[in-house]
Each structure stands twice: as structure tokens, then as C-alpha cells.
C-alpha positions in Angstrom: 25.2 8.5 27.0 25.0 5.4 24.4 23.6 6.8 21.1 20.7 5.2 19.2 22.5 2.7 17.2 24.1 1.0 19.8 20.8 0.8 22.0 18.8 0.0 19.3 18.4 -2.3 15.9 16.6 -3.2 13.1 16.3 -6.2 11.1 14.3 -7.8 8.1 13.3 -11.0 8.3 11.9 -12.1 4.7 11.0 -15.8 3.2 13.9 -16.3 1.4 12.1 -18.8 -0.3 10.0 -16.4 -2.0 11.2 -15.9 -5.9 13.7 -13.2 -5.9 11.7 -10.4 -7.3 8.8 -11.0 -4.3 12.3 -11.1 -2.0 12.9 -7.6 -3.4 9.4 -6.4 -3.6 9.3 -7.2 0.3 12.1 -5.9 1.4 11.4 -2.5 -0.4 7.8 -2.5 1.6 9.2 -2.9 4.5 11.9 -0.1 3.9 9.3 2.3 3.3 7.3 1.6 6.4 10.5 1.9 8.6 11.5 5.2 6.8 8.0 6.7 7.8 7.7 5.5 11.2 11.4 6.0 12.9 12.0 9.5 13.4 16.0 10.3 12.4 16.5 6.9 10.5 17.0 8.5 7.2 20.4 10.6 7.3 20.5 14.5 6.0 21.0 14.8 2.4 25.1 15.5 1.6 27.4 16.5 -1.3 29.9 14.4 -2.4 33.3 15.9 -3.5 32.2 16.5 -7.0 29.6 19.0 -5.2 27.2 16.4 -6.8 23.8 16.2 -4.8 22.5 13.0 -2.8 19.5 12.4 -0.8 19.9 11.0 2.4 19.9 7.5 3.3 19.4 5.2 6.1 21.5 6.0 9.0 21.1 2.5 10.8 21.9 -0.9 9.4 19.3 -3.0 8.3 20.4 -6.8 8.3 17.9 -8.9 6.0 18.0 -11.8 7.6 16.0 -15.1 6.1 13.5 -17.8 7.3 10.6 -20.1 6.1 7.1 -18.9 5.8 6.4 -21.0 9.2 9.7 -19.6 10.9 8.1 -16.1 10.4 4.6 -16.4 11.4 6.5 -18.3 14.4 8.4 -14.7 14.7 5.3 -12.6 14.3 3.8 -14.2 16.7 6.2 -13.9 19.4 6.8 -10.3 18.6 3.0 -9.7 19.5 3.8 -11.2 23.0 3.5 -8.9 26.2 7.5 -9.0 26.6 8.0 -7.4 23.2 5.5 -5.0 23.0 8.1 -1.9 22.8 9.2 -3.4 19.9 8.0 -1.5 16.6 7.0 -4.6 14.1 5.9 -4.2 10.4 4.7 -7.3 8.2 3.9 -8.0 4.9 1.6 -10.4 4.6 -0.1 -12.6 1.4 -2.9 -10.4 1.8 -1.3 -7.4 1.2 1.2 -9.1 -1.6 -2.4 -10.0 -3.4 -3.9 -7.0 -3.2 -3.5 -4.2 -6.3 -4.7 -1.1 -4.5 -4.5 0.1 -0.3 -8.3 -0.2 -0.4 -8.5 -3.5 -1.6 -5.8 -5.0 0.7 -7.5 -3.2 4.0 -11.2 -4.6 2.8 -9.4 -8.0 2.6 -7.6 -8.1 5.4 -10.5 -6.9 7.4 -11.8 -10.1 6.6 -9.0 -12.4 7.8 -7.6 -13.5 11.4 -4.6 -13.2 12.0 -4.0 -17.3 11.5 -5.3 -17.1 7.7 -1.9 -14.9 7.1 1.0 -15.8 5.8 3.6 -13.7 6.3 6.3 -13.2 3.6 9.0 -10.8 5.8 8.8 -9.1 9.0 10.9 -5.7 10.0 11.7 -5.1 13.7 13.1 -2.3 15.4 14.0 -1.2 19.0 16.0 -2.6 22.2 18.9 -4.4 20.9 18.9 -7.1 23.2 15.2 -8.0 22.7 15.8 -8.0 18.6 18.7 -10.2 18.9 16.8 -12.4 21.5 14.4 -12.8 18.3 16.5 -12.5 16.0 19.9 -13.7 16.6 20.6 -17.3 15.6 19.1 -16.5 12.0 21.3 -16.3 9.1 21.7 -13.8 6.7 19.6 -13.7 3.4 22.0 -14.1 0.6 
């Protein structure tokens, strides 16, 4: 039996021309989301030899890949297509970026289609084939 990581995959796909500390801000957004919806992604806490105490971390590698802001509503949109519906997809959007409190951002957003965002980084997880069908010919963010 093939275990998770080889069957599945996660990515970031963030606007890499976004100042860096909206990059950063992104990234850690999307982090968070993943780390509360994928049960087992965040590895048992450990000791290291010092007998020194560390939380647990991710236990899948997250490539942050980069586009343009048209590149990734492009993305967004094709992840919201019948053949990727299995896929678990989390956005970050303008609207949330703008926004100071949750309450806020979910009264604005209520109030926008889907076409008025812009979306600053996207995080996909599941099948690894469909992810790199989406995902593959992007470069790394660096």
C-alpha cells in the first residue's frame, strides 16, 4: 500500500508579485488553513538530542510555487471544475487581505461574486497527478 505522500500533494501558489511581506502574510494564511483541515499533516511533537522540546511540524512538503494575479484566478477557476472537485482548495483573496476582522471580511465578501476577487495565493491538496496537472509547469517562488 502507497502511503499518503506519494499519493497525495500540496502546493502554494502565491502572486509573487505581491511585496514580500503580503508574499509572507499569504503563505502563512494558507499554512494555517491546511494545518486545520488535513488530518495527520502536522507531525508529533519530538525531542531533539539535547532532550530539548519541539512542536510538531508539517509532515508533507509544501512547494510555494508563483504566478500573476491573472495566472491564479485562471488556477482557481479550474480547480472549481467538475474534474477537480476532490481536490481540497483554499484562497486568499483581496477581500480577505482588506479586511481587519473575520466579520468584516465574511460581510464583504458576502457581497462580491466570485469575478470581483482577486486572488493573491491559492493552496491545493489531494491526488498527485491532478495537482501536478494544475500545477506542474509553474516555477518555484524564489
Amino acid at each position: 500500500m502507497e502511503n499518503k505522500e506519494q499519493v497525495t500533494k500540496c502546493v502554494m501558489v502565491i502572486n509573487s508579485e505581491l511585496p514580500l511581506g503580503l508574499i509572507a502574510n499569504t503563505a502563512a494564511v494558507l499554512a494555517l488553513t491546511l494545518g486545520k483541515r488535513i488530518e495527520g499533516i502536522i507531525g508529533p511533537d519530538v525531542l531533539d538530542g539535547s532532550g530539548n522540546y519541539h512542536i510538531g511540524i508539517t509532515t508533507t512538503p509544501i512547494p510555494i510555487l508563483k504566478s500573476d494575479s491573472e495566472g491564479i484566478n485562471v488556477l482557481r477557476d479550474k480547480v472549481a471544475t467538475k474534474d477537480f472537485f476532490d481536490l481540497l482548495v483554499v484562497d486568499f483573496s483581496n477581500a480577505a487581505q482588506t479586511t481587519t476582522t473575520y466579520e468584516v471580511y465574511t460581510e464583504k465578501i458576502s457581497k462580491l461574486t466570485t469575478n470581483d476577487l482577486e486572488y493573491l495565493g491559492v493552496a491545493i491538496y489531494g491526488d498527485r497527478k491532478k495537482v501536478n496537472k494544475l500545477t506542474g509547469s509553474m516555477p518555484l517562488l524564489r
